[in-house]
TILONU-471484 format. One record per atom (N, C-alpha, C): residue in one letter; y, z negated, x negated; chain; residue number from 1; atom name. Coordinates in steps of 0.1 Angstrom, whole numbers, always signed. Example, Ala and Ser with C-alpha at 12.3 -4.5 7.8 and 13.67 -1.06 7.14 Angstrom:
2
ATOM   r       Y       Z       X   c     k    a
ATOM   a     -57     -78    -132   A     1    N
ATOM   a     -45     -78    -123   A     1   CA
ATOM   a     -33     -78    -132   A     1    C
ATOM   s     -22     -71    -128   A     2    N
ATOM   s     -11     -71    -137   A     2   CA
ATOM   s      +0     -79    -129   A     2    C
END
This chain:
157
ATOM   r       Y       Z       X   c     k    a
ATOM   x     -12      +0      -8   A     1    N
ATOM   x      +0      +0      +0   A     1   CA
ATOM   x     +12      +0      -9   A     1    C
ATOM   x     +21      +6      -6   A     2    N
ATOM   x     +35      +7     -12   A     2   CA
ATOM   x     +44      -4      -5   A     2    C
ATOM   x     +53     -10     -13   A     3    N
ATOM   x     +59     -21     -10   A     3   CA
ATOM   x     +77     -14     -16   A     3    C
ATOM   x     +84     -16      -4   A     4    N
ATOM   x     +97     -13     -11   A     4   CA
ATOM   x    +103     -32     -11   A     4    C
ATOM   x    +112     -35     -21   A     5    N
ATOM   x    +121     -47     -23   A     5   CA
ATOM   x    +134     -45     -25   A     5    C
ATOM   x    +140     -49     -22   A     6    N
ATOM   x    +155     -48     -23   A     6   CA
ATOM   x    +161     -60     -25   A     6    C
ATOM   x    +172     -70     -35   A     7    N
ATOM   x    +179     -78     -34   A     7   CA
ATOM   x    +197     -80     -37   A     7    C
ATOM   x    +201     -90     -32   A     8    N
ATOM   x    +215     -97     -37   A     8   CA
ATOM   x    +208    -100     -54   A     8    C
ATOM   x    +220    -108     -58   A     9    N
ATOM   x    +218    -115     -69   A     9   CA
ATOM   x    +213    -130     -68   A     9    C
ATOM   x    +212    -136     -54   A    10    N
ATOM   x    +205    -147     -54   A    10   CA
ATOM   x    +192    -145     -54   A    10    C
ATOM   x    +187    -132     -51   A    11    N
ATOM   x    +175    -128     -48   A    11   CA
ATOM   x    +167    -126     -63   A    11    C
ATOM   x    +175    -123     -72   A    12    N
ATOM   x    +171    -114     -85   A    12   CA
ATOM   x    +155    -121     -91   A    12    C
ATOM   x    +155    -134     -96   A    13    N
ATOM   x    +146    -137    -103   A    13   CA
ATOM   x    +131    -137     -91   A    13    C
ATOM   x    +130    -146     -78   A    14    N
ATOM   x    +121    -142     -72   A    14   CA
ATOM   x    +120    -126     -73   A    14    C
ATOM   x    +125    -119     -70   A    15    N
ATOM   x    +126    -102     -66   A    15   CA
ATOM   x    +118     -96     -85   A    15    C
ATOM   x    +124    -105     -89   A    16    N
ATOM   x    +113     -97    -106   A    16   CA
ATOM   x     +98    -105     -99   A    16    C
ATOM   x     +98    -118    -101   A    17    N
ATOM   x     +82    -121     -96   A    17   CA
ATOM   x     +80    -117     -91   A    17    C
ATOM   x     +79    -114     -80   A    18    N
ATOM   x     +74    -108     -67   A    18   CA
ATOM   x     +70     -95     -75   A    18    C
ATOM   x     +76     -83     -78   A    19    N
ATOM   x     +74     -74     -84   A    19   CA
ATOM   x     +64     -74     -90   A    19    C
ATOM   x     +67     -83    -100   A    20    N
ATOM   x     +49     -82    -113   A    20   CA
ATOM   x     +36     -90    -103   A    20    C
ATOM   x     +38    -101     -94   A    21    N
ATOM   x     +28    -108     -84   A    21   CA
ATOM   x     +19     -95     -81   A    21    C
ATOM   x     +30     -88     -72   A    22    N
ATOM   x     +23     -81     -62   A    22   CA
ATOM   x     +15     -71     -68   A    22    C
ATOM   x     +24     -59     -76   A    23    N
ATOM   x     +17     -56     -85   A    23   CA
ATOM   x      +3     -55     -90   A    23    C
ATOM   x      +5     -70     -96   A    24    N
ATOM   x     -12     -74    -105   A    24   CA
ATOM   x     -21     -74     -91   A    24    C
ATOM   x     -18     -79     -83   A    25    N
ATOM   x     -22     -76     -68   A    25   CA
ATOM   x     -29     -63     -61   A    25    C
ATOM   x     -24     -50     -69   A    26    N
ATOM   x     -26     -37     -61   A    26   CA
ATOM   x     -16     -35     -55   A    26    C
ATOM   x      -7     -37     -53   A    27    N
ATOM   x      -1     -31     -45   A    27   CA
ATOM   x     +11     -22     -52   A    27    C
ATOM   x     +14     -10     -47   A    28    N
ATOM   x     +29      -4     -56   A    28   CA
ATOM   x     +43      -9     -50   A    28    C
ATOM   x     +46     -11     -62   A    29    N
ATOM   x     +58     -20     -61   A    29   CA
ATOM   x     +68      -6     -65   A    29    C
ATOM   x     +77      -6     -55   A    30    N
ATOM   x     +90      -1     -53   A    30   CA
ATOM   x    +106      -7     -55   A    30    C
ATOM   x    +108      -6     -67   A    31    N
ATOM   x    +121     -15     -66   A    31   CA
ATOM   x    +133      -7     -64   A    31    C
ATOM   x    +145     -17     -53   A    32    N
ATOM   x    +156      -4     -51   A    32   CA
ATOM   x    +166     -14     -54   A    32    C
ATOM   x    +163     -27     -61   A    33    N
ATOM   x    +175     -30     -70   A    33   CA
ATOM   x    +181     -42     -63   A    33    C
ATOM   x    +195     -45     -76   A    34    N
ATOM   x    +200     -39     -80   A    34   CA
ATOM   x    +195     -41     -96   A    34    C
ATOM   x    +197     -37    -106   A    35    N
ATOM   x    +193     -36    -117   A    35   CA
ATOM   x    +195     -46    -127   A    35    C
ATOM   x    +208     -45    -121   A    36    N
ATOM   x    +211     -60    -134   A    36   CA
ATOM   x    +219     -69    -126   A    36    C
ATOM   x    +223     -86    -130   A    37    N
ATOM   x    +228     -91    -122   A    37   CA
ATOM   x    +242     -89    -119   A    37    C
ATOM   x    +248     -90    -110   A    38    N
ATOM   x    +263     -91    -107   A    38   CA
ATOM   x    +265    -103     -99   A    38    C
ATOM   x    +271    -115     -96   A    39    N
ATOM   x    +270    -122     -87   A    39   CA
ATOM   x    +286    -119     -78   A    39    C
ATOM   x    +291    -108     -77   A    40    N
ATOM   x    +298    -100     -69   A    40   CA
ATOM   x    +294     -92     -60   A    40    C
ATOM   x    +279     -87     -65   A    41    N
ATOM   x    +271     -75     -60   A    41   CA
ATOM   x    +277     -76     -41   A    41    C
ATOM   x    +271     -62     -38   A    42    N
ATOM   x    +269     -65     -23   A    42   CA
ATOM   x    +256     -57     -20   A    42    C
ATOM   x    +248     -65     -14   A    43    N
ATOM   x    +235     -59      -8   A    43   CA
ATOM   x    +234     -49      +3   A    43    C
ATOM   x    +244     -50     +15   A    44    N
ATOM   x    +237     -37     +22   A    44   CA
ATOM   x    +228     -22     +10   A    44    C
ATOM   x    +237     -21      +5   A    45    N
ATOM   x    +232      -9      +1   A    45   CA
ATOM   x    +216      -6      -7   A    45    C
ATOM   x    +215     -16     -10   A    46    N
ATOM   x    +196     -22     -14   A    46   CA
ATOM   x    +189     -22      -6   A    46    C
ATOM   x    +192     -31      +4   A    47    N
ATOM   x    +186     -34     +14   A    47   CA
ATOM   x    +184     -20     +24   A    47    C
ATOM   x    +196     -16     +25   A    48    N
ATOM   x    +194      +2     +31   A    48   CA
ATOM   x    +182      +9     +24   A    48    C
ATOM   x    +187      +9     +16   A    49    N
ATOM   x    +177     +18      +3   A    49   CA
ATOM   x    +160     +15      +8   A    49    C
ATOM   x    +160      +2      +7   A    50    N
ATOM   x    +147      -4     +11   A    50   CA
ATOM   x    +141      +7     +22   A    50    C
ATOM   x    +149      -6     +33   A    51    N
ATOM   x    +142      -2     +48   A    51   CA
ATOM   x    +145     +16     +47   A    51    C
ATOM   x    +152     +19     +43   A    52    N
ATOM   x    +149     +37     +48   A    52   CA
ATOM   x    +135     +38     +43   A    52    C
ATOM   x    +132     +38     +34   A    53    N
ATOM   x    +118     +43     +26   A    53   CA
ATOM   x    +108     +34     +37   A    53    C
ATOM   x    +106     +23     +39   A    54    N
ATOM   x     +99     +21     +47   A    54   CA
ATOM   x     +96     +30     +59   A    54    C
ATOM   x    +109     +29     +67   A    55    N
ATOM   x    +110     +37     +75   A    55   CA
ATOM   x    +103     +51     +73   A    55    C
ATOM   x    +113     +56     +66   A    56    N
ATOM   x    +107     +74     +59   A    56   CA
ATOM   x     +92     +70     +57   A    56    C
ATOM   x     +87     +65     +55   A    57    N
ATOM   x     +70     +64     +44   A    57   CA
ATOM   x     +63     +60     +60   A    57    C
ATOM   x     +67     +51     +66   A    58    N
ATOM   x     +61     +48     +80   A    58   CA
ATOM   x     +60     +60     +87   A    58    C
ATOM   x     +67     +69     +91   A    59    N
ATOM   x     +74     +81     +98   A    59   CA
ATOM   x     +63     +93     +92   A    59    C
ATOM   x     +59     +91     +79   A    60    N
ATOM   x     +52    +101     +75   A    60   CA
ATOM   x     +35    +101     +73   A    60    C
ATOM   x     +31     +87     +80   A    61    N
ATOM   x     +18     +82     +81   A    61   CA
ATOM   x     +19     +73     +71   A    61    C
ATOM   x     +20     +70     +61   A    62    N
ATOM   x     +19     +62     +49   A    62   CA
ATOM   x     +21     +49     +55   A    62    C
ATOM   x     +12     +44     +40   A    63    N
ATOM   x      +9     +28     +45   A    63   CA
ATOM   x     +19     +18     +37   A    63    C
ATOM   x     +34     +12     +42   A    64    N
ATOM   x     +44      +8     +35   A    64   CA
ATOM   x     +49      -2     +41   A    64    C
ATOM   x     +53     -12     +32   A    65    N
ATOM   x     +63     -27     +43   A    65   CA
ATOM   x     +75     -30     +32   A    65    C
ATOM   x     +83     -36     +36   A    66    N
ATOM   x     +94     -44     +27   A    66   CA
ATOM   x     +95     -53     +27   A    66    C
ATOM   x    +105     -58     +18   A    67    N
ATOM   x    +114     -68     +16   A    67   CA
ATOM   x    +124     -70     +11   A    67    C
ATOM   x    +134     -77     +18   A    68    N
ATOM   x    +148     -79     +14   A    68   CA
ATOM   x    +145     -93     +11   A    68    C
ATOM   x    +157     -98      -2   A    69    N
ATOM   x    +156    -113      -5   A    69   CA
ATOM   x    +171    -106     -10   A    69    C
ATOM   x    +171    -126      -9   A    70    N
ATOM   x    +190    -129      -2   A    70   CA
ATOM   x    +191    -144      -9   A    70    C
ATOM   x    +203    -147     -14   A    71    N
ATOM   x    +201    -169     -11   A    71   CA
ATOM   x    +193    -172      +0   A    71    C
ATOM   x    +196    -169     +14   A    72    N
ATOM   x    +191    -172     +24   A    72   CA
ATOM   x    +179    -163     +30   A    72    C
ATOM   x    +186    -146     +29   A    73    N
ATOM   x    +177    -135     +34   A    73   CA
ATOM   x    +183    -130     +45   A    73    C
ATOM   x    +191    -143     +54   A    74    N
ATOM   x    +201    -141     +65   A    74   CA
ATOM   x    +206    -120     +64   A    74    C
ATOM   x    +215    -125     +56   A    75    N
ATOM   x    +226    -106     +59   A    75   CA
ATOM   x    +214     -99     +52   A    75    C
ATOM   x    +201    -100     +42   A    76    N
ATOM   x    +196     -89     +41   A    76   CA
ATOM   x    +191     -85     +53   A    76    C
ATOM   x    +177     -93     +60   A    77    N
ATOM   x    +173     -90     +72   A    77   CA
ATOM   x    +180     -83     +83   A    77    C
ATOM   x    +194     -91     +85   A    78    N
ATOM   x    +205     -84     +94   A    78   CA
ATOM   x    +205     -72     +92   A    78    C
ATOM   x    +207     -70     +77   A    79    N
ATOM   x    +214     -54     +71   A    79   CA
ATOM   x    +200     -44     +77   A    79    C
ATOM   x    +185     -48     +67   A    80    N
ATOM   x    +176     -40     +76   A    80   CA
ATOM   x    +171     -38     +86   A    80    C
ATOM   x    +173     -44     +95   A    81    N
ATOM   x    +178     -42    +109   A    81   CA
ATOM   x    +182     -31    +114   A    81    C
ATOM   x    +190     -28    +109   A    82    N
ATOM   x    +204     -17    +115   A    82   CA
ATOM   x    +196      -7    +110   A    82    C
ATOM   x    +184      -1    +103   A    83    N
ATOM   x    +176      +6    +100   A    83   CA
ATOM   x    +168     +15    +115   A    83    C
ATOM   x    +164     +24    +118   A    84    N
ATOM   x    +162     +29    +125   A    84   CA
ATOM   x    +147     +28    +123   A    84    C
ATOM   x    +137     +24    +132   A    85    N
ATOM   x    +123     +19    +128   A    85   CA
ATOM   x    +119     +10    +123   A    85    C
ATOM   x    +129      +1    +119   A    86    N
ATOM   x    +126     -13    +110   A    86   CA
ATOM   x    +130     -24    +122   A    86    C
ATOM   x    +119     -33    +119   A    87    N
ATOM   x    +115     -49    +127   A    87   CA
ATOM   x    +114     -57    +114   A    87    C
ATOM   x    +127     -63    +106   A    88    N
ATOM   x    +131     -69     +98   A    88   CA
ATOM   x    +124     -82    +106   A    88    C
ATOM   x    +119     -92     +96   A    89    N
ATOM   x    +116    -109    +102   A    89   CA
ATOM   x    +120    -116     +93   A    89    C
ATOM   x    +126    -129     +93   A    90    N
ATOM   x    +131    -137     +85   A    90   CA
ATOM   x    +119    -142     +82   A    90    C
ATOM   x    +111    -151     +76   A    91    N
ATOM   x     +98    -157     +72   A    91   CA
ATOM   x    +103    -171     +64   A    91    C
ATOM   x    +102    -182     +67   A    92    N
ATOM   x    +107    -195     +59   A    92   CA
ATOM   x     +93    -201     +57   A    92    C
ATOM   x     +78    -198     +60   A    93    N
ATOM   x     +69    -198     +61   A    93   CA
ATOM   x     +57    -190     +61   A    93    C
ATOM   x     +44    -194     +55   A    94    N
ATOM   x     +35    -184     +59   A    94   CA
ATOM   x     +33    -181     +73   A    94    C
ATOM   x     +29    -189     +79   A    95    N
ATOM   x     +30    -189     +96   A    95   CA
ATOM   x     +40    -178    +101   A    95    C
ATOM   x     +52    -179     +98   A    96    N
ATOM   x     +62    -171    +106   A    96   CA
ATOM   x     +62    -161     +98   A    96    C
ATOM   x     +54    -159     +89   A    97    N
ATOM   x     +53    -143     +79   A    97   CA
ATOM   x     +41    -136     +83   A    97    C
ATOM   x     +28    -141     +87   A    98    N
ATOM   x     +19    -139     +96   A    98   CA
ATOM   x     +21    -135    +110   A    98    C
ATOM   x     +28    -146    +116   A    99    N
ATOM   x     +31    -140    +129   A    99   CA
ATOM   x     +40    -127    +132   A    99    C
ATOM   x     +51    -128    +123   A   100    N
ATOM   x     +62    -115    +120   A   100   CA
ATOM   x     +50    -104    +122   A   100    C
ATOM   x     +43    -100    +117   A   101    N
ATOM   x     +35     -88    +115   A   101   CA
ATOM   x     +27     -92    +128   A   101    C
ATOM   x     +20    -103    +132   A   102    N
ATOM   x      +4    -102    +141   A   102   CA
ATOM   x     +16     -97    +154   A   102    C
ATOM   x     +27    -105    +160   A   103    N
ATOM   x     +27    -102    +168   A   103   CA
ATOM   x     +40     -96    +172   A   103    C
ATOM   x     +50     -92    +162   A   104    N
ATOM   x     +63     -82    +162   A   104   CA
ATOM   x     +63     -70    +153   A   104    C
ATOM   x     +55     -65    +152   A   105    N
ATOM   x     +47     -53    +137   A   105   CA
ATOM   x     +59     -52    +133   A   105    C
ATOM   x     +65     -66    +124   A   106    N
ATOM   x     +75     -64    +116   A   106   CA
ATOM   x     +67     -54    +106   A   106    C
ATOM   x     +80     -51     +99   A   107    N
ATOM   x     +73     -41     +86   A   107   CA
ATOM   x     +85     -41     +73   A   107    C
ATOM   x     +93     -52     +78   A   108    N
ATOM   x     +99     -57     +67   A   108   CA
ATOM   x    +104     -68     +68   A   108    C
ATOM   x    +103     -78     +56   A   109    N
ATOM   x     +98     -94     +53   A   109   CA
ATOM   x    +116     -98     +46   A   109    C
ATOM   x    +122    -106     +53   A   110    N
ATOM   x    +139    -114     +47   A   110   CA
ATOM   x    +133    -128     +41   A   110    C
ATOM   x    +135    -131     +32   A   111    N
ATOM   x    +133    -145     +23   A   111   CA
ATOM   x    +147    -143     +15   A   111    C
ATOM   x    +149    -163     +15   A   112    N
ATOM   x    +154    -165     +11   A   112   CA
ATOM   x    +153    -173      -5   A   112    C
ATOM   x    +157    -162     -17   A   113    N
ATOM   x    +156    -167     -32   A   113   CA
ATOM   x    +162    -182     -35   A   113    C
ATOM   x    +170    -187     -26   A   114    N
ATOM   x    +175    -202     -28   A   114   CA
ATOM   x    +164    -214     -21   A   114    C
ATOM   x    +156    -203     -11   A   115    N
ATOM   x    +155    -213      -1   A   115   CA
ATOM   x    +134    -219      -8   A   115    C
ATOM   x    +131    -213     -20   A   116    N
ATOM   x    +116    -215     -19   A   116   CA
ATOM   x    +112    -214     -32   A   116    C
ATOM   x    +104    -220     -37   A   117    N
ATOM   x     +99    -217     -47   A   117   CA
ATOM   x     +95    -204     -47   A   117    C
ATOM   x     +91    -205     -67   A   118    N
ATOM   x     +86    -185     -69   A   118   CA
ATOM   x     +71    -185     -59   A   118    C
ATOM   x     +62    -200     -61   A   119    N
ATOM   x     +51    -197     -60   A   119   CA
ATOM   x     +52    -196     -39   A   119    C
ATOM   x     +61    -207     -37   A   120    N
ATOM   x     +58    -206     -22   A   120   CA
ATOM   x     +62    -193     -14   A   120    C
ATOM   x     +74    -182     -21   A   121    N
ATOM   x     +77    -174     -13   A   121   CA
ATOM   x     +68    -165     -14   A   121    C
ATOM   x     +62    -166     -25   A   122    N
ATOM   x     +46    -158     -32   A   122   CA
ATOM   x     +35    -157     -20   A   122    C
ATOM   x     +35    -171     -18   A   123    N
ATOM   x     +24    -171      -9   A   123   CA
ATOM   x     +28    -164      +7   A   123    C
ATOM   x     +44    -166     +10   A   124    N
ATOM   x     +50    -162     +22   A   124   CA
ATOM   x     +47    -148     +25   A   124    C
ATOM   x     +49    -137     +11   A   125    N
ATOM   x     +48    -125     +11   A   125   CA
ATOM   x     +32    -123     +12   A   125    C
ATOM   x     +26    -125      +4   A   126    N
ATOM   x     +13    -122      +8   A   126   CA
ATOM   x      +6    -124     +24   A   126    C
ATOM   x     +14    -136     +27   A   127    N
ATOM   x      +6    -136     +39   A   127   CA
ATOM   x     +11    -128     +51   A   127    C
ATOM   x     +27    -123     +48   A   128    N
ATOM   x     +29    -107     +55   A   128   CA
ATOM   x     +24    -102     +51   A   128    C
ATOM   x     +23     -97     +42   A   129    N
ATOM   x     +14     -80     +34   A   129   CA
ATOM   x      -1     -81     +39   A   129    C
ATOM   x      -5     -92     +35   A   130    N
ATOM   x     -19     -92     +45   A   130   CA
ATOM   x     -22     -93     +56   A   130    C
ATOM   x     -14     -97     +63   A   131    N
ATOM   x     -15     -97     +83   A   131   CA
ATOM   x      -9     -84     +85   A   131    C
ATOM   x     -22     -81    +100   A   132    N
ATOM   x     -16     -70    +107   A   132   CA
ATOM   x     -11     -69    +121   A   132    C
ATOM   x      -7     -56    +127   A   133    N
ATOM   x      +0     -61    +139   A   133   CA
ATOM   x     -17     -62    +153   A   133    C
ATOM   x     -11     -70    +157   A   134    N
ATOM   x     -27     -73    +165   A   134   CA
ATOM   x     -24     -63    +175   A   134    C
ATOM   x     -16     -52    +178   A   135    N
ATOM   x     -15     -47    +190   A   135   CA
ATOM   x     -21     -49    +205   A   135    C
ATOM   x     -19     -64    +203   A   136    N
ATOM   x     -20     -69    +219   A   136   CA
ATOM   x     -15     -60    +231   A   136    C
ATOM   x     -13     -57    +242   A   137    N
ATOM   x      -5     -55    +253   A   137   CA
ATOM   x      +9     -63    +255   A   137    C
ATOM   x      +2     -80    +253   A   138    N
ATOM   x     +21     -85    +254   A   138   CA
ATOM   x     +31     -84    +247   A   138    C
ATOM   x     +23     -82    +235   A   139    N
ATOM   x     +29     -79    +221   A   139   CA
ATOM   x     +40     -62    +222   A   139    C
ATOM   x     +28     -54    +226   A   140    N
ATOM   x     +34     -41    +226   A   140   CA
ATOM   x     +42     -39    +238   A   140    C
ATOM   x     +39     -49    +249   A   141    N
ATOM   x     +50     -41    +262   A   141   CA
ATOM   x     +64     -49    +254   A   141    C
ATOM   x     +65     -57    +249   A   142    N
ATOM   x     +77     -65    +245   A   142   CA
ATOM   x     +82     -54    +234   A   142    C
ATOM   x     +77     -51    +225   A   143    N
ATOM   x     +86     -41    +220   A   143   CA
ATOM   x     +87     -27    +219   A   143    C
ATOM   x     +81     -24    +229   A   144    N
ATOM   x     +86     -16    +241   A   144   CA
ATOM   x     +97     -14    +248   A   144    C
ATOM   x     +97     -22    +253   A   145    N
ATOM   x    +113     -28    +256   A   145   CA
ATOM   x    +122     -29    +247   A   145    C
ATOM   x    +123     -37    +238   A   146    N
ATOM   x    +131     -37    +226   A   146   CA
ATOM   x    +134     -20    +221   A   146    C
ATOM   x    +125     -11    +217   A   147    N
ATOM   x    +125      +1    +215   A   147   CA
ATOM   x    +130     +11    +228   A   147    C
ATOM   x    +132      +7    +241   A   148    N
ATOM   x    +136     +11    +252   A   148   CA
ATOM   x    +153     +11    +251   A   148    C
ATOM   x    +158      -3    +245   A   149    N
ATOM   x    +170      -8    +245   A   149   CA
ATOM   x    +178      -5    +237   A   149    C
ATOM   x    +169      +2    +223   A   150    N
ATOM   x    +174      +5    +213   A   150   CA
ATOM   x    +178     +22    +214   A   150    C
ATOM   x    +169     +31    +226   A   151    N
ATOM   x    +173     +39    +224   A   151   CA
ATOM   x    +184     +44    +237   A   151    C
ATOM   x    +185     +35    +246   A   152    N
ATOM   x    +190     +35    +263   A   152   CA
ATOM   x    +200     +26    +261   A   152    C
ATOM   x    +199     +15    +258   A   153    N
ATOM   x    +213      +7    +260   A   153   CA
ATOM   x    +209      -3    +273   A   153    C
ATOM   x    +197      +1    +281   A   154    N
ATOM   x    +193      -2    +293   A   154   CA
ATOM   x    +183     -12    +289   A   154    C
ATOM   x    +184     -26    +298   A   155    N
ATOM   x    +176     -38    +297   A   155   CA
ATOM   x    +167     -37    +305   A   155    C
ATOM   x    +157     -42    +307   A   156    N
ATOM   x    +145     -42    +313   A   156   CA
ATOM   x    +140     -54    +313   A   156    C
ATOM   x    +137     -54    +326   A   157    N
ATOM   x    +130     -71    +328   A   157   CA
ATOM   x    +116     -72    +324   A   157    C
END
């Protein structure tokens, strides 16, 4: 699986581990930066970078997820969001990085580089990259809807 990552500068040192982790792991690590630190930087544009490839690599059958990392992860997640195809999840846990995928086929992972150790956001990401979306019916009429809303403007009960 291809993994794209994107960060701020609070994100930088997790966003190198993560990189070599996953990596040794199998998985292809796609990095869209930024390259060196600035702590001026500004992240949409990483985080863009990211989620488009996701998006684009999803769109073309390929098997691909992300991550944005932030101090918090807050405005990355936000930023991938506004991505067209992307179900950005915030994750402060394995649980809510598991469920992000089992039951909202997120397909890209917001952590925050202030908020976790290297090893615990380690474990956060893996346990998105390894859960899948369980395509339930409740699961899928709900984002359904959400995808209804996003292309109508029109709410649905």
């Amino acid at each position: 699986m291809r993994v794209h990552i994107a960060t701020d500068h609070a994100g930088m040192e997790l966003s190198a581990h993560l990189v070599t982790h996953l990596a040794d792991r199998g998985y292809e690590m796609v990095d869209h930066g930024p390259a060196v630190y600035d702590a001026e930087d500004d992240y949409p544009a990483y985080c863009f970078r990211a989620a488009e490839a996701v998006a684009a690599e999803q769109g073309e059958g390929r098997e691909a997820l992300g991550i944005v990392l932030g101090g918090s992860g807050n405005g990355e997640q936000i930023t991938a969001n506004k991505v067209r195809g992307i179900r950005a999840a915030l994750a402060w846990n394995v649980e809510t990085a598991r469920l992000a995928r089992e039951h909202n086929d997120a397909n890209v992972v917001g952590l925050g580089g202030r908020q976790h150790t290297l090893q615990e956001a380690a474990a956060i990401v893996e346990a998105f990259l390894g859960a899948a979306w369980s395509g339930e019916d409740r699961h899928a009429r709900r984002l359904d809807k959400i995808a209804h809303y996003e292309r109508t403007g029109e709410i649905l009960d």
